[in-house]
DODRENBA-438050 format. One record per residue (C-alpha): residue in three letters; chain; y, z, x. Coordinates in nm, 4 decimals. Example, Ala and Ser with C-alpha at 12.3 -4.5 7.8 and 13.67 -1.06 7.14 Angstrom:
<pts>
PT code unit    north       up     east
PT  ALA    A  -0.4500   0.7800   1.2300
PT  SER    A  -0.1060   0.7140   1.3670
</pts>
This chain:
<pts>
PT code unit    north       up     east
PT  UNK    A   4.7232   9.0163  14.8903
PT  UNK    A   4.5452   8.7342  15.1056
PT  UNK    A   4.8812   8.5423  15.0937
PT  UNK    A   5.0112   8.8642  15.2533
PT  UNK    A   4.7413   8.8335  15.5319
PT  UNK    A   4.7906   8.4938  15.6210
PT  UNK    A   5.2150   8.5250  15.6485
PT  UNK    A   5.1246   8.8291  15.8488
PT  UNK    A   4.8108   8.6946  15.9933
PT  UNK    A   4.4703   8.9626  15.9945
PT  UNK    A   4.4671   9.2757  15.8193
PT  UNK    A   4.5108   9.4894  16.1053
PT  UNK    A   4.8097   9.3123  16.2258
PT  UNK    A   4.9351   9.3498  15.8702
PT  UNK    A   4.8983   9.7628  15.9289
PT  UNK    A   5.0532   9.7029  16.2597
PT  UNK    A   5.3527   9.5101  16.1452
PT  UNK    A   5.4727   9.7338  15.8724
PT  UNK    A   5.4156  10.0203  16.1161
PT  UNK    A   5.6664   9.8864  16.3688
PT  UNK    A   5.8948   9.7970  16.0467
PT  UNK    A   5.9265  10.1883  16.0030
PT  UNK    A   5.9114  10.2629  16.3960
PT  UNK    A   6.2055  10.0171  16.4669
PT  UNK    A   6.4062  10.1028  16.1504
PT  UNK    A   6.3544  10.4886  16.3407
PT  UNK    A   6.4664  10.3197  16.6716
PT  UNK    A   6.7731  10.1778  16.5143
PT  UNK    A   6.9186  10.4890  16.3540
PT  UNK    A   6.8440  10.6802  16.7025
PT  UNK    A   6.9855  10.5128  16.8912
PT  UNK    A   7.3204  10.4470  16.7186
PT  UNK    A   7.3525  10.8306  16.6639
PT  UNK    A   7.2745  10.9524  17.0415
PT  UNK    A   7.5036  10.6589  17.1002
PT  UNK    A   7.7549  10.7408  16.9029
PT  UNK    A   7.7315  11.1537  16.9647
PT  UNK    A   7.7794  11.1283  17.3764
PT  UNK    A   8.0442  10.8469  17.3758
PT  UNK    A   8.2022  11.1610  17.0866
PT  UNK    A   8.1410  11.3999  17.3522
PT  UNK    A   8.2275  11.2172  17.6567
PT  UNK    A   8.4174  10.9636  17.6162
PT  UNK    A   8.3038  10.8126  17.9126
PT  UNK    A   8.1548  10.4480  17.9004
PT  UNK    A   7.9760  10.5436  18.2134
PT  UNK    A   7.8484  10.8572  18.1051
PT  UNK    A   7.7424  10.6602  17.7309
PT  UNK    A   7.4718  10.4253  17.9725
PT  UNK    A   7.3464  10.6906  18.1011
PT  UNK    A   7.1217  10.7199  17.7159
PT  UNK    A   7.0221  10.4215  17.8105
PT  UNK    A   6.9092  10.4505  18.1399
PT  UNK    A   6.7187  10.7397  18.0731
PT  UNK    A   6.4969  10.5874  17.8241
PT  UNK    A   6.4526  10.2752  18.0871
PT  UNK    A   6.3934  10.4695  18.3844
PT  UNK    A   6.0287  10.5951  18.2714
PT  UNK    A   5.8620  10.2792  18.2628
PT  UNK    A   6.0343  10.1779  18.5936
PT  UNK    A   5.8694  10.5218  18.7123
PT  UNK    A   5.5498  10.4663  18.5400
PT  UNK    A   5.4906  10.1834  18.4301
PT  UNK    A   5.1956  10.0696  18.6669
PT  UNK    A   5.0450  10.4137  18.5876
PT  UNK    A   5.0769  10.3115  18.2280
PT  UNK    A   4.9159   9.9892  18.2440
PT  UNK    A   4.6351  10.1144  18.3756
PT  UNK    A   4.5703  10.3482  18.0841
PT  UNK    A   4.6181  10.1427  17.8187
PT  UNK    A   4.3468   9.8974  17.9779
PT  UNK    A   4.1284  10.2096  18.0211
PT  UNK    A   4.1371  10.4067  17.7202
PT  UNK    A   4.1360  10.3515  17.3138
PT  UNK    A   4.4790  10.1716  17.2571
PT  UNK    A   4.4912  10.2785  16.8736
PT  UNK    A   4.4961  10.6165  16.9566
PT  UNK    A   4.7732  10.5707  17.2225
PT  UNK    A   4.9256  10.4565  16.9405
PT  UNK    A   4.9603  10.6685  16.7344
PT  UNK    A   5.0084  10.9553  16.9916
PT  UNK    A   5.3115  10.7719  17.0893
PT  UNK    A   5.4797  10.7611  16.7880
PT  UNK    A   5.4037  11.1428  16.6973
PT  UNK    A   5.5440  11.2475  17.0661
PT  UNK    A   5.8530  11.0093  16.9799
PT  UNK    A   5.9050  11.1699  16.6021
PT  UNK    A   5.8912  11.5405  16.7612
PT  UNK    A   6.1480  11.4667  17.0427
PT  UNK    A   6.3485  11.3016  16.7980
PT  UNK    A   6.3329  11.6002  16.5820
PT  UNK    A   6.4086  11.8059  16.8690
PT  UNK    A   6.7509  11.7528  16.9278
PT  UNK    A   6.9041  11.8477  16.5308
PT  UNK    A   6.6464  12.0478  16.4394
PT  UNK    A   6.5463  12.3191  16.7206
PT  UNK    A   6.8240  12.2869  16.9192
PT  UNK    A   7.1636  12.4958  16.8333
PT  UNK    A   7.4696  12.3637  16.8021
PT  UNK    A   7.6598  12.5507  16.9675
PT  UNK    A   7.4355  12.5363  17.2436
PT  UNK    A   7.3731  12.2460  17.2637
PT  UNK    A   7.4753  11.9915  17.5966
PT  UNK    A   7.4751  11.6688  17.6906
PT  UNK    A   7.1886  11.7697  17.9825
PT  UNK    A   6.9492  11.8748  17.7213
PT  UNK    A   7.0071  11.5598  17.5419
PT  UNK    A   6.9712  11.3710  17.8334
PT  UNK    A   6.6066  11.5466  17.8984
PT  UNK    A   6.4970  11.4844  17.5681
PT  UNK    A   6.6227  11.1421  17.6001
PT  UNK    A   6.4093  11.0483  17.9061
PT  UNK    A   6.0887  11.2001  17.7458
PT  UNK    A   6.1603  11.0227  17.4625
PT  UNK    A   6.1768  10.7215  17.6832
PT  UNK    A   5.8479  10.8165  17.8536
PT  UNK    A   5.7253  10.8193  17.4782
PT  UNK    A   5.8266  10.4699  17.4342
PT  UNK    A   5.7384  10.3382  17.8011
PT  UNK    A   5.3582  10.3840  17.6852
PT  UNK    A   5.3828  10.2642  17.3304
PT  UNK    A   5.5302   9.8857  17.4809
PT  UNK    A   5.3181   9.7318  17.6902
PT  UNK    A   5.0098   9.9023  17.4284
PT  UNK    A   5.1651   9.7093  17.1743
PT  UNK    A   5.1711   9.4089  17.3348
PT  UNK    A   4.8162   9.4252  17.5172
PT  UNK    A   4.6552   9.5262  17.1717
PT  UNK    A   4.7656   9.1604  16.9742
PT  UNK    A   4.4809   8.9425  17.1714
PT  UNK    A   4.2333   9.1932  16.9640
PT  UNK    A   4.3854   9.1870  16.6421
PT  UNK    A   4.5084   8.7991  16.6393
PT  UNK    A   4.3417   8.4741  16.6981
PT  UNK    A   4.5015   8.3031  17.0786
PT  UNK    A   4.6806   8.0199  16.8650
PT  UNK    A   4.8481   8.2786  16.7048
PT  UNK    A   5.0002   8.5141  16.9927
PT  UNK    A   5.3503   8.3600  16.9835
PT  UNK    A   5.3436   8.3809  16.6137
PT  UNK    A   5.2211   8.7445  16.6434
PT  UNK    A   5.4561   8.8658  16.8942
PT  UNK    A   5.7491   8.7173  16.6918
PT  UNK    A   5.6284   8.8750  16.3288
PT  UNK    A   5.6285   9.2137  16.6169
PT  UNK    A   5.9996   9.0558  16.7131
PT  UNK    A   6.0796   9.0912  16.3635
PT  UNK    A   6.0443   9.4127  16.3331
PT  UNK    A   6.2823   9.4734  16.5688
PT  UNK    A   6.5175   9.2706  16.3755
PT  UNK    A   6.4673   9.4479  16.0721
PT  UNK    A   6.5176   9.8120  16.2618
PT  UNK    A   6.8427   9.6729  16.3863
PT  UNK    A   6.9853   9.5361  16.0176
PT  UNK    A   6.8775   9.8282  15.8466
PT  UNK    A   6.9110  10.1468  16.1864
PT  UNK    A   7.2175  10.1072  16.2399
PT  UNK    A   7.3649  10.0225  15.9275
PT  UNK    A   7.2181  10.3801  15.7617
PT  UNK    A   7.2699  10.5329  16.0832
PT  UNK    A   7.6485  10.4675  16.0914
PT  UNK    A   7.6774  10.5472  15.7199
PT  UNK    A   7.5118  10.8962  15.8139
PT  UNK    A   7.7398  10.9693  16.1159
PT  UNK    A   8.0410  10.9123  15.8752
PT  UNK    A   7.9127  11.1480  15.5735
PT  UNK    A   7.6640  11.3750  15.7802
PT  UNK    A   7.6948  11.3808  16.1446
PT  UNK    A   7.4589  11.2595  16.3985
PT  UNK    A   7.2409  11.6067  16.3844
PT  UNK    A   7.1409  11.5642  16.0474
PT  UNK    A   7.0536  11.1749  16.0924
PT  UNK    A   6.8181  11.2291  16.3488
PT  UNK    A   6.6807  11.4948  16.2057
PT  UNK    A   6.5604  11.3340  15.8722
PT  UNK    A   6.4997  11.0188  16.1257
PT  UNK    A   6.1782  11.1939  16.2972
PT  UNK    A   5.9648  11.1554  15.9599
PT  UNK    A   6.0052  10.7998  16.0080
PT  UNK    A   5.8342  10.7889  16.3157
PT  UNK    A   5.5602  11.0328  16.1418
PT  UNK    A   5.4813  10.7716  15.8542
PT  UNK    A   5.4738  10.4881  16.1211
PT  UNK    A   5.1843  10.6614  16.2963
PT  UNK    A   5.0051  10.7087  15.9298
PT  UNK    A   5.0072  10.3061  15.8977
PT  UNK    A   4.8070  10.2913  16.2238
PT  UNK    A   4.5308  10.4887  16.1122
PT  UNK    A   4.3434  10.2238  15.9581
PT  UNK    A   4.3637   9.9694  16.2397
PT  UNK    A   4.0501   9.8273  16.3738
PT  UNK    A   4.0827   9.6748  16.6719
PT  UNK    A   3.7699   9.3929  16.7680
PT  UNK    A   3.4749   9.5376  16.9756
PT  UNK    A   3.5698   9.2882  17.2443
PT  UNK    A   3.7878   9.5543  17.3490
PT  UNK    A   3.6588   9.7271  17.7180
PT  UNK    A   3.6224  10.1037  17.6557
PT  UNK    A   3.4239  10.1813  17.9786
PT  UNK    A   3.6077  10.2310  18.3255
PT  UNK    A   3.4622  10.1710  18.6418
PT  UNK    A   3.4048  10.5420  18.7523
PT  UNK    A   3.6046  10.8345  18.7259
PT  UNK    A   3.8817  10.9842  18.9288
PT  UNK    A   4.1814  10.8772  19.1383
PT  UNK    A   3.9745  10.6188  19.3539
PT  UNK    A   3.9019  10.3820  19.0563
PT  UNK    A   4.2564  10.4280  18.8949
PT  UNK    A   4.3945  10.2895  19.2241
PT  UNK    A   4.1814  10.0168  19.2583
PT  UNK    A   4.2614   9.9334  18.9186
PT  UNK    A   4.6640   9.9813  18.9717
PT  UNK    A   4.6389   9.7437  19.2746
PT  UNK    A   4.4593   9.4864  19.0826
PT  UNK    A   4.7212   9.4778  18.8014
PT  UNK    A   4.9979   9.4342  19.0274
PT  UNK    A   4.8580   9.1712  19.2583
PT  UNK    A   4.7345   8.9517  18.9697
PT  UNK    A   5.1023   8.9786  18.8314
PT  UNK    A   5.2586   8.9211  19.1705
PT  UNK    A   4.9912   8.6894  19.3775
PT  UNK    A   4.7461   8.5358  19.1853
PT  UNK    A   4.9224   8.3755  18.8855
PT  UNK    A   5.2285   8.2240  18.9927
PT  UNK    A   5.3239   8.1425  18.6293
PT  UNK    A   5.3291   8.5365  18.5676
PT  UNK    A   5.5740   8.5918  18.8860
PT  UNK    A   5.8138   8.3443  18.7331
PT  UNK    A   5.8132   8.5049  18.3831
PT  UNK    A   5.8396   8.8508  18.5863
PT  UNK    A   6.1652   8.7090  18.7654
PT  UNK    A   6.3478   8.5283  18.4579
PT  UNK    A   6.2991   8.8406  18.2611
PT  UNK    A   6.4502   9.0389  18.5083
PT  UNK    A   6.7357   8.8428  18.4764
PT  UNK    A   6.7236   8.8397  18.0795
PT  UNK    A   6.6884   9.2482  18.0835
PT  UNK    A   6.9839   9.2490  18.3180
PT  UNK    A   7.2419   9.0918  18.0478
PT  UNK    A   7.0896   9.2285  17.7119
PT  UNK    A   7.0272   9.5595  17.8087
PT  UNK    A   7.3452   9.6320  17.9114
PT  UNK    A   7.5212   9.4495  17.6260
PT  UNK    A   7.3308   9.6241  17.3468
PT  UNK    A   7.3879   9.9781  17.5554
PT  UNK    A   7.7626   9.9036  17.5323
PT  UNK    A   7.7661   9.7724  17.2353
PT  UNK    A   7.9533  10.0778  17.0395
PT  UNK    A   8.2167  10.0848  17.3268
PT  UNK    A   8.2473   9.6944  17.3172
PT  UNK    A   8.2923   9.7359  16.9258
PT  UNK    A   8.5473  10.0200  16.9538
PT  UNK    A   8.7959   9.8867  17.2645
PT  UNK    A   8.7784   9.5088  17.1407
PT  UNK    A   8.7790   9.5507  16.7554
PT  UNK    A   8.8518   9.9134  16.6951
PT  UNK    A   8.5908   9.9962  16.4857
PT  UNK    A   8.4718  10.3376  16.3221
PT  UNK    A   8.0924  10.3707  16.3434
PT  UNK    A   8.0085  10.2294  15.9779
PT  UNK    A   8.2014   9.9056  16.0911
PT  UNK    A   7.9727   9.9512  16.4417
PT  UNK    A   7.6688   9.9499  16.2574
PT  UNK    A   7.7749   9.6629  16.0153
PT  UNK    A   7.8254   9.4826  16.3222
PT  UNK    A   7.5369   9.5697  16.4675
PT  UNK    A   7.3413   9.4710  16.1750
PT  UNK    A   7.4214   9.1184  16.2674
PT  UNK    A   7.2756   9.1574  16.6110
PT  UNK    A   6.9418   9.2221  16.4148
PT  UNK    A   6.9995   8.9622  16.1640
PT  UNK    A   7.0300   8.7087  16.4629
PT  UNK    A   6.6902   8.8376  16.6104
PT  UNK    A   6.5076   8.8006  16.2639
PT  UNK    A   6.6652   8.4136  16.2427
PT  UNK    A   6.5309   8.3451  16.5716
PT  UNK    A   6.1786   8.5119  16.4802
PT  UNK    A   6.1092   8.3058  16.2036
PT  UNK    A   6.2299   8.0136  16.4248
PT  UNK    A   5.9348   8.0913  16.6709
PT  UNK    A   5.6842   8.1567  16.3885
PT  UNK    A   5.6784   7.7820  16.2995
PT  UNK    A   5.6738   7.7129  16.7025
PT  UNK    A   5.3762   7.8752  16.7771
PT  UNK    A   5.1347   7.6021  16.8038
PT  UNK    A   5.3771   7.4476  17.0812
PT  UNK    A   5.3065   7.3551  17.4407
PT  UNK    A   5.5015   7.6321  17.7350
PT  UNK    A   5.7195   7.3265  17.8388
PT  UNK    A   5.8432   7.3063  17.4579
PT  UNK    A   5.8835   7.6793  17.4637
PT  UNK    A   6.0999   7.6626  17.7592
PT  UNK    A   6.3217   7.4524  17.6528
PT  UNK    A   6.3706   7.6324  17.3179
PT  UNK    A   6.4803   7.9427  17.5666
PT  UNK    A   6.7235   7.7308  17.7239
PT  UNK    A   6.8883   7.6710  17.4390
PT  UNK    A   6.8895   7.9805  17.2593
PT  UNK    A   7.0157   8.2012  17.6290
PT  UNK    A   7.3416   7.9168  17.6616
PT  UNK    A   7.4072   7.9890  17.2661
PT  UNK    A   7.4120   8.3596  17.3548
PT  UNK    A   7.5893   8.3076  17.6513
PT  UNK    A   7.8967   8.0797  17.4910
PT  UNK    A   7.8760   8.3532  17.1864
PT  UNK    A   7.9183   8.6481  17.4392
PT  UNK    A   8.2346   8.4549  17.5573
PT  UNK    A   8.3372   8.3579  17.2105
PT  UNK    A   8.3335   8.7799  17.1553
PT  UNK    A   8.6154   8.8139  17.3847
PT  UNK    A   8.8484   8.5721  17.2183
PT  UNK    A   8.8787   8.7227  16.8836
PT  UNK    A   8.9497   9.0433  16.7109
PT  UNK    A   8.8696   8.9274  16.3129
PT  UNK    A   8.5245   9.1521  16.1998
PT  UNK    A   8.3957   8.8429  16.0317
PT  UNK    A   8.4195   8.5970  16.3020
PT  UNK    A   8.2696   8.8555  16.5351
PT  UNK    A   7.9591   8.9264  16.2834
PT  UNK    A   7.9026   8.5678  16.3359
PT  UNK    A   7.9220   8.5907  16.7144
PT  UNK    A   7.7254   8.8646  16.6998
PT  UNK    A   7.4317   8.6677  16.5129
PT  UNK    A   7.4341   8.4041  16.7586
PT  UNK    A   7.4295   8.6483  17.0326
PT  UNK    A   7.1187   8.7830  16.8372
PT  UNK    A   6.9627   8.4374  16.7721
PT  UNK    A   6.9612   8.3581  17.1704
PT  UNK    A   6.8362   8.7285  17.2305
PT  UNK    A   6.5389   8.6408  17.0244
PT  UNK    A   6.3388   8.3802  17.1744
PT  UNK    A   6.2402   8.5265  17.4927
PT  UNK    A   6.0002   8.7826  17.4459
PT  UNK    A   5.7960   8.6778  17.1978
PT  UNK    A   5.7307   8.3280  17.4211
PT  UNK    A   5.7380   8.5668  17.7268
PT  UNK    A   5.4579   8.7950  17.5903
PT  UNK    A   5.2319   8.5213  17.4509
PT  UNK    A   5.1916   8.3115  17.8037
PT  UNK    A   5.1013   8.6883  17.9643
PT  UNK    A   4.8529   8.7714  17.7033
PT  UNK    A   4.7105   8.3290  17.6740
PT  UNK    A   4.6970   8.3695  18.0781
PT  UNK    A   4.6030   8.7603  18.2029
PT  UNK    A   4.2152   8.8043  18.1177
PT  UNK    A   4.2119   9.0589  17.8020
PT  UNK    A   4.1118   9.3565  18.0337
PT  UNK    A   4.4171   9.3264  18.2813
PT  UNK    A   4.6720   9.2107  17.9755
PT  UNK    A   4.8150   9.6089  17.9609
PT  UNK    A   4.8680   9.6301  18.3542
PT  UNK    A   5.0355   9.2952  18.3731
PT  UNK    A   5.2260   9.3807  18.0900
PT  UNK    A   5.3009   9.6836  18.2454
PT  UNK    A   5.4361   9.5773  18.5399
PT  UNK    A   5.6119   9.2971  18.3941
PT  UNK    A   5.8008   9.5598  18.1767
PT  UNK    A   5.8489   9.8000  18.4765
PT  UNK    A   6.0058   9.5206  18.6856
PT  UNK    A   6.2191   9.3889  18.3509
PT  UNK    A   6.3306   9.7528  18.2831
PT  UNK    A   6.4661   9.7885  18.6441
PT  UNK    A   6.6612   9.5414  18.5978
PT  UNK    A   6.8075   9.6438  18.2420
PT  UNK    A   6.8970   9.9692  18.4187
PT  UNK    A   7.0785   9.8282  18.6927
PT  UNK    A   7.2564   9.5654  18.4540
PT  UNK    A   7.4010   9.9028  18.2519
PT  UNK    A   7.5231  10.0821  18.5626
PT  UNK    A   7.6717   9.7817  18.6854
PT  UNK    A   7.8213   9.6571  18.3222
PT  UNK    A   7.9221   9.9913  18.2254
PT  UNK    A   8.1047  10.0538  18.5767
PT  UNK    A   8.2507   9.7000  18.5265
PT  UNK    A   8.3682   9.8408  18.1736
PT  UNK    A   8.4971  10.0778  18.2582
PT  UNK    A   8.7028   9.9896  18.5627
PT  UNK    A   8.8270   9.6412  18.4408
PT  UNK    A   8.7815   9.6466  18.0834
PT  UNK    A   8.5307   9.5720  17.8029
PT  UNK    A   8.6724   9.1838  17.8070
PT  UNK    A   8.5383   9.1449  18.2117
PT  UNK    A   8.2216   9.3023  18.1161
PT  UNK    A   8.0995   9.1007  17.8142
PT  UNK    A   8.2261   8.7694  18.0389
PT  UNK    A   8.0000   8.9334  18.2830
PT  UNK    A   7.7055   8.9123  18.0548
PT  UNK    A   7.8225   8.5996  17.8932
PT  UNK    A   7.7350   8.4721  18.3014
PT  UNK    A   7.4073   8.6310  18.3303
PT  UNK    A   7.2728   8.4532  18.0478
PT  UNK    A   7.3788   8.1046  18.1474
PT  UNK    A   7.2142   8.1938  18.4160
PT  UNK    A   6.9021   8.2194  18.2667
PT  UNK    A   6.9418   7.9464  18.0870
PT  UNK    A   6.9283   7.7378  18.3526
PT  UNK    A   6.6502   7.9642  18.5160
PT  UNK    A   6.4425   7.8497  18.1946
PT  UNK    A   6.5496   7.4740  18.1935
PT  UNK    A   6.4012   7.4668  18.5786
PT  UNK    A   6.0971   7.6196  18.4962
PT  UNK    A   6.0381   7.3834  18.2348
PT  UNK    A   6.0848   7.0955  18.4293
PT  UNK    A   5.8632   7.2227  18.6934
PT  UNK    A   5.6055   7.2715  18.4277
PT  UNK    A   5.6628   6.8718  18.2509
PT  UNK    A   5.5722   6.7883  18.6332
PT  UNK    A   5.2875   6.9737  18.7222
PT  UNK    A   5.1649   6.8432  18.3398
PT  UNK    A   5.2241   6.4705  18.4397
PT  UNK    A   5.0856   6.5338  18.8119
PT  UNK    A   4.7878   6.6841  18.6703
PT  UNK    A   4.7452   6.3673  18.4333
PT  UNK    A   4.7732   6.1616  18.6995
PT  UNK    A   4.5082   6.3092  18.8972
</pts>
C-alpha cells in the first residue's frame, strides 16, 4: 500500500485520484450519449455544439464568482457537492424526464446546469493539489489528475457507445449518475493540510468584490507569466474544444462510423492523453523553459496528426492519428496548472485559476461555434484543417515563450 502512495503521491491525493477515475469515466459516457442523442435528433452539426457550449458558457459566466468561493470556503466539501449536483442532473434527463416529452430545450437546460456543476468542481480541483501535494510534485500531480481524464475517455466512451447500440442513450445515463455518486463517497476521507485559509475578510458583497478584483488583477497585471499562460491557453481551448465537440460528426462524415466504432475511436483520444501523462510524470522535476519546449512539440504532433485525419479513411490508421492527436492534447494543462499553482500565493490559486479557466473556456466556446459553422458550411475536411492550424499556432506561441524565458534565465545570470 505505501508503493501505492508514492506512484500516486500522499494519501489524500490517492482518494482524490481514484475519485476523478470514477468522475471522468462518468464524464466520458455523458458526454458521448448527449452527443450522440441531439446529433440523433437534430442532425445538425451546429445544433450538436450547442451541448458543448452550454456546459462552457457557465464558467465564462461565473467563473470569477467561482474563484472567489473556492478560496473562501472548505474546498472538500465543494467537492463533493459538485459531484452529487452533477450525478442528479445526470440522472435527470432518463430518469424523471418522459420520453415522449422530452425536447432538446430541456436537455439543453439540464445541460448548462450540469455545466455550472462542473464550472465549480475545476478550478477546486486544481486550487486544492498545493494542500494535498508537496510543490516539486504539482506537475506530477496535475498529470496523475490528467490521467484520469485519460482513463474516462478509454473506458466513457467505449461503454457509452456499446450502451447506445444495445440500450439507448436514456438508459446509459441513467445507470451513469451512480458513478458520479460513488466518486463523491471517495472524497469523504480527504484531509486537506491546515495551511488551508478558512477565514474571509468580513462578510457580505463588499469583501467578495474586493476579493474578485484582486484575483483578476493578479492574473492580468501583476504576474506577467500568468497573462501569457492565460493567452496561449486561450488559443489551446480554441482548437481542442471544438475538435473533441465534433468529434462524433468528424467520425461519422469522414469515416462513417456507428457509435461503437465512435467510441472505439474515441478511446484512442484518451489513450493518447494517458501516454502523454505518464510522459509528464517523469518531467516533473524540470525547469518552465524545458516544459515549454515539451509543449511545442507535443501541439505541432497534434497539429500534423489533425491534418494526417483528413487524408485517410482506414479505422486503424485513424486510431493512430487519433492517439497522437491525444498525446499533443496532453501536455498542456498539467504544465499549465503547475506554474499557476508554483507562482499564485496558495490563497489566490482558486481565483487565478478561475479566471484563467473563464478566459480559456471563452475561447473553447467560440472555437465550437466557429468550427462547427465551418463544418457545417464547408465540410468536416476544412474544419479539422482548421484546427490542425490553430494548434501550430500554439506551437509556436509555446516555442516563443520559451525562448523568452532561456533569456530572461541567462539575463538574470548575468546580472
Amino acid at each position: 500500500m505505501a508503493q501505492a502512495h508514492r506512484w500516486l503521491l500522499t494519501r489524500d491525493f490517492s482518494l482524490m485520484w481514484w475519485s476523478q477515475v470514477l468522475s471522468q469515466v462518468a464524464e466520458g459516457i455523458s458526454k458521448l450519449a448527449l452527443l450522440w442523442f441531439v446529433y440523433a435528433v437534430t442532425g445538425s452539426p451546429l445544433k450538436t455544439t450547442v451541448i458543448g457550449l452550454l456546459q462552457t458558457l457557465p464558467p465564462i459566466l461565473f467563473g470569477p464568482f467561482i474563484g472567489v468561493i473556492v478560496d473562501r470556503f472548505p474546498k472538500k466539501t465543494i467537492l463533493i457537492g459538485s459531484d452529487i449536483a452533477r450525478g442528479v442532473l445526470i440522472g435527470l434527463i432518463p430518469c424523471l424526464v418522459s420520453v415522449e416529452h422530452f425536447t432538446v430545450g430541456s436537455l439543453y437546460l439540464l445541460t448548462f446546469l450540469y455545466g455550472v456543476a462542473t464550472a465549480v468542481f475545476v478550478p477546486t480541483l486544481s486550487s486544492a493539489v498545493p494542500f494535498m501535494v508537496a510543490r516539486p510534485q504539482f506537475t506530477a500531480a496535475n498529470a496523475l489528475l490528467q490521467s484520469t481524464t485519460s482513463l474516462g475517455i478509454i473506458i466513457g466512451p467505449a461503454v457509452s457507445g456499446l450502451g447506445i447500440a444495445f440500450a439507448g442513450s436514456q438508459d446509459v445515463l441513467c445507470l451513469n449518475a451512480m458513478t458520479y455518486f460513488a466518486s463523491a463517497a471517495c472524497l469523504l476521507p480527504i484531509r486537506l493540510r491546515v495551511t488551508e485559509p478558512t477565514t474571509v475578510d468580513g462578510e457580505g458583497w463588499r469583501p467578495f468584490i474586493r476579493n474578485l478584483l484582486e484575483g483578476i488583477r493578479y492574473a492580468f497585471l501583476t504576474h506577467r507569466t500568468v497573462l501569457i499562460l492565460i493567452v496561449l491557453a486561450s488559443i489551446y481551448t480554441f482548437g481542442s474544444g471544438a475538435f473533441t465537440t465534433l468529434f462524433p460528426v468528424f467520425g461519422r462524415h469522414l469515416l462513417g462510423l456507428g457509435p461503437v466504432e465512435v467510441g472505439y475511436l474515441w478511446s484512442w483520444l484518451g489513450v493518447g492523453l494517458l501516454l502523454s501523462s505518464v510522459g509528464l510524470i517523469l518531467m516533473s522535476g524540470w525547469d518552465l523553459s524545458q516544459r515549454l519546449s515539451v509543449i511545442t512539440l507535443s501541439c505541432a504532433l497534434a497539429g500534423l496528426a489533425l491534418l494526417g485525419l483528413t487524408w485517410t479513411d482506414d479505422l486503424r490508421l485513424a486510431a493512430v492519428l487519433v492517439g497522437c492527436i491525444g498525446i499533443g492534447f496532453g501536455a498542456w494543462t498539467p504544465i499549465a496548472w503547475g506554474i499557476i499553482q508554483e507562482v499564485a500565493p496558495a490563497g489566490m490559486v482558486g481565483r487565478v485559476m478561475a479566471v484563467y479557466t473563464a478566459s480559456a473556456t471563452a475561447t473553447s466556446m467560440l472555437g465550437m461555434s466557429a468550427f462547427g459553422w465551418v463544418a457545417e458550411s464547408f465540410g468536416s475536411v476544412a474544419s479539422i484543417i482548421g484546427i490542425g492550424g490553430v494548434m501550430c499556432v500554439l506551437a509556436g506561441g509555446s516555442a516563443w515563450f520559451g525562448k523568452k524565458v532561456g533569456v530572461a534565465k541567462i539575463e538574470k545570470a548575468d546580472v
